[in-house]
PAKE-378079 format. One record per atom (N, C-alpha, C): chain; residue in three letters; x, y, z; residue number from 1. Coordinates in pm, whole numbers. Example, Ala and Ser with C-alpha at 12.3 -4.5 7.8 and 13.67 -1.06 7.14 Angstrom:
REM residues 2
cadena,residuo,px,py,pz,num
A,Ala,1319,-569,780,1
A,Ala,1230,-450,780,1
A,Ala,1320,-330,780,1
A,Ser,1285,-225,708,2
A,Ser,1367,-106,714,2
A,Ser,1290,3,787,2
This chain:
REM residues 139
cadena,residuo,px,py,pz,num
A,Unk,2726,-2527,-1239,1
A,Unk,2707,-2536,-1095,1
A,Unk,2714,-2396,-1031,1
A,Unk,2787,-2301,-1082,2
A,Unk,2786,-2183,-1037,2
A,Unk,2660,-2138,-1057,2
A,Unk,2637,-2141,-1153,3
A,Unk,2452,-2053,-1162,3
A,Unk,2357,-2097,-1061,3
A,Unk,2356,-2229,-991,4
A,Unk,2267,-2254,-888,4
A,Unk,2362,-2257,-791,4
A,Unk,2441,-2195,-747,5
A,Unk,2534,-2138,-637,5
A,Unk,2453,-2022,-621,5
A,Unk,2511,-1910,-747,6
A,Unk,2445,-1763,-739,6
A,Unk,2313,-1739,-739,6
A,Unk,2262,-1832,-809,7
A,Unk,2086,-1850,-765,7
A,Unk,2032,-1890,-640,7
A,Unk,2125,-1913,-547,8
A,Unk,2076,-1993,-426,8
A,Unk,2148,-1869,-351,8
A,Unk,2232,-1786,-369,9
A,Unk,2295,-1659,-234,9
A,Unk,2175,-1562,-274,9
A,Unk,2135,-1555,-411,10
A,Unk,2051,-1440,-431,10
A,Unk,1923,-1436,-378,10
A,Unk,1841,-1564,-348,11
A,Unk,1714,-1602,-308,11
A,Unk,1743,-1556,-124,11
A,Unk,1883,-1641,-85,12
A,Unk,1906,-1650,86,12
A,Unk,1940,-1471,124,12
A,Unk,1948,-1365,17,13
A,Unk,1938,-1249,12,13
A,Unk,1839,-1179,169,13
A,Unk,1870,-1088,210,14
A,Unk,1772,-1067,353,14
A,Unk,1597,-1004,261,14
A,Unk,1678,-903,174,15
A,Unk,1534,-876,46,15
A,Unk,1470,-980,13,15
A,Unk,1508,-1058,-40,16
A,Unk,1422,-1163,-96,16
A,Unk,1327,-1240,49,16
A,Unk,1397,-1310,120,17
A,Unk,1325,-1335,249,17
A,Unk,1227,-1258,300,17
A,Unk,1254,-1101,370,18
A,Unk,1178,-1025,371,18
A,Unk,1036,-1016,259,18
A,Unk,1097,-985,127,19
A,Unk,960,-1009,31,19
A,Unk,868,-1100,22,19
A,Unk,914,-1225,81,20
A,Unk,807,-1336,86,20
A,Unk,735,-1356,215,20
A,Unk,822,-1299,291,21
A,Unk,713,-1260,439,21
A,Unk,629,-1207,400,21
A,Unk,679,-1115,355,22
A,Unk,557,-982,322,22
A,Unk,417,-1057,234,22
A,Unk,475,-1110,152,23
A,Unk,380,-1140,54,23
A,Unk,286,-1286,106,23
A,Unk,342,-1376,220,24
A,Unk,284,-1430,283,24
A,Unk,195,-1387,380,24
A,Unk,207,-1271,438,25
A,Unk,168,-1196,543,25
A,Unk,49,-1117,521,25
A,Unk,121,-1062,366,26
A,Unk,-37,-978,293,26
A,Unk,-128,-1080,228,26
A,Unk,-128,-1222,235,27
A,Unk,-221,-1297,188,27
A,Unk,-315,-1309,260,27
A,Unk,-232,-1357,419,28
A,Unk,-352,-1338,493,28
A,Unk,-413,-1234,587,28
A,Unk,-364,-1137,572,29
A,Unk,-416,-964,592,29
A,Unk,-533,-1006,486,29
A,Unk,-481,-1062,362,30
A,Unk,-619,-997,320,30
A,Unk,-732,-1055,337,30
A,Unk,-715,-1203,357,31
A,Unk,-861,-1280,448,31
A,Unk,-899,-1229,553,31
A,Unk,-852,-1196,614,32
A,Unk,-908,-1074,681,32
A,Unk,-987,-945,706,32
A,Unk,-904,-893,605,33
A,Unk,-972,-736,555,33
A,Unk,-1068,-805,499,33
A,Unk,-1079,-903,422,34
A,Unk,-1200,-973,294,34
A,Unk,-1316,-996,444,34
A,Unk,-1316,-1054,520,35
A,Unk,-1361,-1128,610,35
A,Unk,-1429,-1005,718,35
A,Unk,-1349,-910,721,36
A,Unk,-1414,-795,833,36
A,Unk,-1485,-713,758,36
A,Unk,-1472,-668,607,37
A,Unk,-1590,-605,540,37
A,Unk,-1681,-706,531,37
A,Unk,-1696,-844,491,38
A,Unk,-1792,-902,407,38
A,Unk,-1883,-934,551,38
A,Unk,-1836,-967,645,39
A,Unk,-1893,-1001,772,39
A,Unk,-1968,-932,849,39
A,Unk,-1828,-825,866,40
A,Unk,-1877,-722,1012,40
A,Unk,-1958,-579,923,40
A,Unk,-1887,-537,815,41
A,Unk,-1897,-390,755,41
A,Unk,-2044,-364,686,41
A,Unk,-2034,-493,570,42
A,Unk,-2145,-493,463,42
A,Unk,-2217,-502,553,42
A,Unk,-2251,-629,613,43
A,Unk,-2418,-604,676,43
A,Unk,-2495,-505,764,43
A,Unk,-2362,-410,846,44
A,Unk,-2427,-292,875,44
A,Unk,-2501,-200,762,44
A,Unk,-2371,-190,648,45
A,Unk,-2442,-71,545,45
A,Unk,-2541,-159,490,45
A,Unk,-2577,-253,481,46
A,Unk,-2721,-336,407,46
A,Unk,-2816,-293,504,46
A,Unk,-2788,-295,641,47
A,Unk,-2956,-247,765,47
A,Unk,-2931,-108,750,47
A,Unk,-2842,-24,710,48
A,Unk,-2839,125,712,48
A,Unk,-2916,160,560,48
A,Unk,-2921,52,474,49
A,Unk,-2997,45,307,49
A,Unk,-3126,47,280,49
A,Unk,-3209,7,473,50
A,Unk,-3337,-37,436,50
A,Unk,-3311,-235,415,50
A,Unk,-3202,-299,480,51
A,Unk,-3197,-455,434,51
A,Unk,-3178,-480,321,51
A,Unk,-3104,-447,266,52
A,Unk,-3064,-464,152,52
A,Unk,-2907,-547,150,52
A,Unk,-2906,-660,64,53
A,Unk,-2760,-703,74,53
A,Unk,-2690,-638,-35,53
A,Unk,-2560,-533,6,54
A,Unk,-2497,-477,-85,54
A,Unk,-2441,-550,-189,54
A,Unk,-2389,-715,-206,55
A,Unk,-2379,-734,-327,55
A,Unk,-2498,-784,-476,55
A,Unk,-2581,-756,-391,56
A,Unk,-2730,-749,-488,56
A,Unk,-2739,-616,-516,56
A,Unk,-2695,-524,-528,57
A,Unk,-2685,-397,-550,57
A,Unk,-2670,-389,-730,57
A,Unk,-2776,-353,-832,58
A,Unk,-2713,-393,-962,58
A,Unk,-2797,-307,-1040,58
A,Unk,-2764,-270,-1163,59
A,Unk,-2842,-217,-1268,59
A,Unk,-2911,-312,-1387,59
A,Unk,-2964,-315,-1421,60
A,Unk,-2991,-424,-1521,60
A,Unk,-2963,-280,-1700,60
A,Unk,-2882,-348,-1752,61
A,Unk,-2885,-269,-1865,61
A,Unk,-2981,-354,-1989,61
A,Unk,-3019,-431,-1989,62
A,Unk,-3102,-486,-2097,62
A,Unk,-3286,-437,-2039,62
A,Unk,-3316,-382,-1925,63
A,Unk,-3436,-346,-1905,63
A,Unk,-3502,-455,-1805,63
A,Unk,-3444,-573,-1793,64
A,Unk,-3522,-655,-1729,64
A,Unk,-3520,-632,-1535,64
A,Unk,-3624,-676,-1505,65
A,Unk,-3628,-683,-1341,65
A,Unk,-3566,-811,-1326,65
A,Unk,-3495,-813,-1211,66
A,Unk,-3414,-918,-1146,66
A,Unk,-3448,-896,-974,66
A,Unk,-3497,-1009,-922,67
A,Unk,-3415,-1001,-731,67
A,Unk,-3314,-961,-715,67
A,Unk,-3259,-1062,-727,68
A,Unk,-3122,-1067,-702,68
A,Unk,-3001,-1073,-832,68
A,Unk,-2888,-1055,-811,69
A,Unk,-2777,-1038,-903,69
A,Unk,-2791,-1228,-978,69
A,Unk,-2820,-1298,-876,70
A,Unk,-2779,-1442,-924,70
A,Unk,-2890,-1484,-997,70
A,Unk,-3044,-1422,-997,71
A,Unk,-3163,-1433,-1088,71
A,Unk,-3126,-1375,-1228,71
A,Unk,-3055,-1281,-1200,72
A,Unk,-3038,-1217,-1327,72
A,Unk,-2901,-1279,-1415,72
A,Unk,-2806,-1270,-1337,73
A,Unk,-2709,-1420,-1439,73
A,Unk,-2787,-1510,-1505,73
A,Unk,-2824,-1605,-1405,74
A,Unk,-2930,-1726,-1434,74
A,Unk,-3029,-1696,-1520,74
A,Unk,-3102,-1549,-1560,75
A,Unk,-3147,-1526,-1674,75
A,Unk,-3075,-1461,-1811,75
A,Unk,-2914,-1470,-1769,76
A,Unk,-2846,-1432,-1914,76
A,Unk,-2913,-1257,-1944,76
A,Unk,-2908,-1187,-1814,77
A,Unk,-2945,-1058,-1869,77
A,Unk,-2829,-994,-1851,77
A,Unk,-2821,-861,-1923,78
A,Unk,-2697,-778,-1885,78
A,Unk,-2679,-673,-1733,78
A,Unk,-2605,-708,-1682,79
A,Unk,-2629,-614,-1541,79
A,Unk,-2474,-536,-1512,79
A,Unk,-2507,-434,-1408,80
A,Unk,-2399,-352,-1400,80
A,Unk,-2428,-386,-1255,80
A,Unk,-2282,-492,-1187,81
A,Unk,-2271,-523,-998,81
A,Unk,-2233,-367,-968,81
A,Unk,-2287,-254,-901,82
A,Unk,-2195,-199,-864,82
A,Unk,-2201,-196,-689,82
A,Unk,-2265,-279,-677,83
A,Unk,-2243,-361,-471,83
A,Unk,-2101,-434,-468,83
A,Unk,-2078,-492,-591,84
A,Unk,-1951,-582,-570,84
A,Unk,-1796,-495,-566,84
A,Unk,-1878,-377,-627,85
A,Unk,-1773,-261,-635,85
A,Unk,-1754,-207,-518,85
A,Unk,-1848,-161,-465,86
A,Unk,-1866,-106,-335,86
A,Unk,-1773,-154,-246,86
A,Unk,-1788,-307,-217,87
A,Unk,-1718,-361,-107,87
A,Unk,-1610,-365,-178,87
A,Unk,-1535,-383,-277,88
A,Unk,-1413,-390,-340,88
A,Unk,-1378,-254,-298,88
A,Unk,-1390,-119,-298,89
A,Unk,-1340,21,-270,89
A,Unk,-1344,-3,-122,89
A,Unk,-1440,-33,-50,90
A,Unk,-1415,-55,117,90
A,Unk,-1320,-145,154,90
A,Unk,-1298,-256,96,91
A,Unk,-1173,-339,117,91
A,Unk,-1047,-247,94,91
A,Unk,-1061,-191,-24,92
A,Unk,-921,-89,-62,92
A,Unk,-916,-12,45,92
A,Unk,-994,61,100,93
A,Unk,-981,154,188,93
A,Unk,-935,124,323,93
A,Unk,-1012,-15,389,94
A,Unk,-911,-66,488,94
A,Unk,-842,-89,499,94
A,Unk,-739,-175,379,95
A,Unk,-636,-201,373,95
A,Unk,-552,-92,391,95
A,Unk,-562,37,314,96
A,Unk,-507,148,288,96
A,Unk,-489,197,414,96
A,Unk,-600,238,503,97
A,Unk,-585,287,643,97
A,Unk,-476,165,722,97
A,Unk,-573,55,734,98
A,Unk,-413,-48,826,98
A,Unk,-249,-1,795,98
A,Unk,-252,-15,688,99
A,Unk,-94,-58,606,99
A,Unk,-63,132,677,99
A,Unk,-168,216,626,100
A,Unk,-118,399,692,100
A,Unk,-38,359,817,100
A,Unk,-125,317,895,101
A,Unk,-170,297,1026,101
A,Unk,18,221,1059,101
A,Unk,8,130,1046,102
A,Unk,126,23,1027,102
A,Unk,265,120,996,102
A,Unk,273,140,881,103
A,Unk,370,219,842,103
A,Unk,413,370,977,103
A,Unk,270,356,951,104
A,Unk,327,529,1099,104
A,Unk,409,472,1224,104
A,Unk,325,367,1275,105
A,Unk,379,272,1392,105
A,Unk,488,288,1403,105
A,Unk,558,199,1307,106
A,Unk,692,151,1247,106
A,Unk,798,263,1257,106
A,Unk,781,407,1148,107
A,Unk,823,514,1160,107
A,Unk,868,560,1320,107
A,Unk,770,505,1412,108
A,Unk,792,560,1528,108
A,Unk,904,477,1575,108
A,Unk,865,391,1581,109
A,Unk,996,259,1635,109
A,Unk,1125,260,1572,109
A,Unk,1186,317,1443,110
A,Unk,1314,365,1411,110
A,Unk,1395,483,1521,110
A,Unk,1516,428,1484,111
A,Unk,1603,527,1578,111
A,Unk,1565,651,1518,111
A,Unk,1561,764,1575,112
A,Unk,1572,880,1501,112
A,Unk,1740,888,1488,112
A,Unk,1774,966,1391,113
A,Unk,1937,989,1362,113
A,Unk,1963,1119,1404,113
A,Unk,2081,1153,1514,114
A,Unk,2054,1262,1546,114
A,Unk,2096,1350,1435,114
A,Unk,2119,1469,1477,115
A,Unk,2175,1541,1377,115
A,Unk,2298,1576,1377,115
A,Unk,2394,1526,1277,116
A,Unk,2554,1514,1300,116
A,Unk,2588,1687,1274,116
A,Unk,2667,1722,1366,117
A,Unk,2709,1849,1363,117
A,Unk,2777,1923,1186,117
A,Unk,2734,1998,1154,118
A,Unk,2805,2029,1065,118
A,Unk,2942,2049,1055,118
A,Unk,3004,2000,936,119
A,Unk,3141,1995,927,119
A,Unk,3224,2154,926,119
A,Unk,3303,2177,984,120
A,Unk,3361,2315,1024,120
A,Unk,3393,2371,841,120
A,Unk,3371,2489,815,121
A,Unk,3352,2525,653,121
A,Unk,3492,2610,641,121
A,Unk,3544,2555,545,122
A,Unk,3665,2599,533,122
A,Unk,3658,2764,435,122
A,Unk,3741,2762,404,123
A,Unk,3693,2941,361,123
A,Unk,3706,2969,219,123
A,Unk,3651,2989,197,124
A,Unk,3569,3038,43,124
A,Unk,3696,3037,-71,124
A,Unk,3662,3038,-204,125
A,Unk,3768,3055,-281,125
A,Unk,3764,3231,-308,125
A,Unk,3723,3287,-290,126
A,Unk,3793,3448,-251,126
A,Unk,3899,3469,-148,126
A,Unk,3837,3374,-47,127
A,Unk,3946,3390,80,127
A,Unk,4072,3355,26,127
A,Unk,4048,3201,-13,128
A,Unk,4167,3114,-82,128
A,Unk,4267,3206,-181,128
A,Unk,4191,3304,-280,129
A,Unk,4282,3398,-358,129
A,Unk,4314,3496,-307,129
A,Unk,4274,3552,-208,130
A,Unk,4312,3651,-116,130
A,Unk,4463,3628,-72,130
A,Unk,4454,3546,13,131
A,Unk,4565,3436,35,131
A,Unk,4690,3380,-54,131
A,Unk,4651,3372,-114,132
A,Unk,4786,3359,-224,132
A,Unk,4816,3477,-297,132
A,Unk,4785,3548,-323,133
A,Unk,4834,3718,-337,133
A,Unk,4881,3762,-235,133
A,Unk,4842,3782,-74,134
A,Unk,4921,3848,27,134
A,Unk,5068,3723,17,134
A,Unk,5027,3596,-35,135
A,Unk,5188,3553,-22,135
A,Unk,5257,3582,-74,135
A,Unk,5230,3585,-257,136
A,Unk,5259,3608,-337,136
A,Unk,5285,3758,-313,136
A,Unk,5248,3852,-236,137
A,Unk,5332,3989,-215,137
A,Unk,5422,3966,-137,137
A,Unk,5411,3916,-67,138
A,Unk,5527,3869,29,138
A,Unk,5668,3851,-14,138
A,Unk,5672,3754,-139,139
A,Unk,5783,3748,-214,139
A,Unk,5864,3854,-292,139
C-alpha cells in the first residue's frame, strides 16, 4: 500500500502536473503550427512556385515521370518527397520562433532579483598572520 501512496505524492508532484500541461498544451500548439503552415504558409510558397503544391514536390529515383507524389506511389516507383520535407523544416521553424518568442515573454514577467549587496570581506590570511605575531609579540 505504500508504493501506491508514494506513487500517488510523486505524480500530485507540481513537476509532474506542470509536465502534462505542457505536453497537453504542445499537442495542440502543434495542430496549429501543422494547420497555419499547411493552410496559410504552403499555399503561398506553391503561387510563389509558379502553382505548384509543395507536397508534390519529388524526385523520382527509378527514372520514371509521375504528376503527382500519389501517381507515383500508386505506380510502386521510387521517389525522393522532398516538399514533405520542406513543410516539416517550416513547421520546425515556427515552432522554434513561437516557443523563442514565448520563452522571451516569460523571461520578462519574472521578478528580476536585485542584487544582494556583497557580504563585508573579512581580511585576508596575511592580515590574519600578521595579527597573531603582533600578539604573539605582545607576550
Amino acid at each position: 500500500m505504500a508504493f501506491l501512496k508514494d506513487f500517488k505524492a510523486f505524480l500530485m508532484k507540481g513537476d509532474i502536473i506542470a509536465l502534462a500541461t505542457a505536453v497537453i498544451i504542445g499537442g495542440a500548439f502543434n495542430k496549429i503550427v501543422g494547420s497555419l503552415v499547411k493552410d496559410i504558409i504552403m499555399p503561398v510558397i506553391g503561387v510563389l512556385m509558379g502553382g505548384k503544391n509543395v507536397n508534390n514536390l519529388f524526385f523520382s529515383l527509378d527514372g520514371g515521370e509521375y504528376e503527382t507524389v500519389d501517381a507515383a506511389v500508386e505506380a510502386g516507383g521510387a521517389i525522393l518527397t522532398y516538399g514533405n520535407f520542406l513543410q516539416a523544416v517550416i513547421d520546425f521553424i515556427i515552432i522554434g520562433f513561437v516557443i523563442f518568442w514565448l520563452l522571451k515573454g516569460y523571461e520578462k514577467t519574472k521578478k528580476k532579483e536585485e542584487a544582494k549587496p556583497a557580504a563585508p570581506k573579512g581580511p585576508t590570511q596575511e592580515e590574519l598572520l600578521i595579527e597573531i605575531r603582533d600578539e604573539l609579540k605582545k607576550k
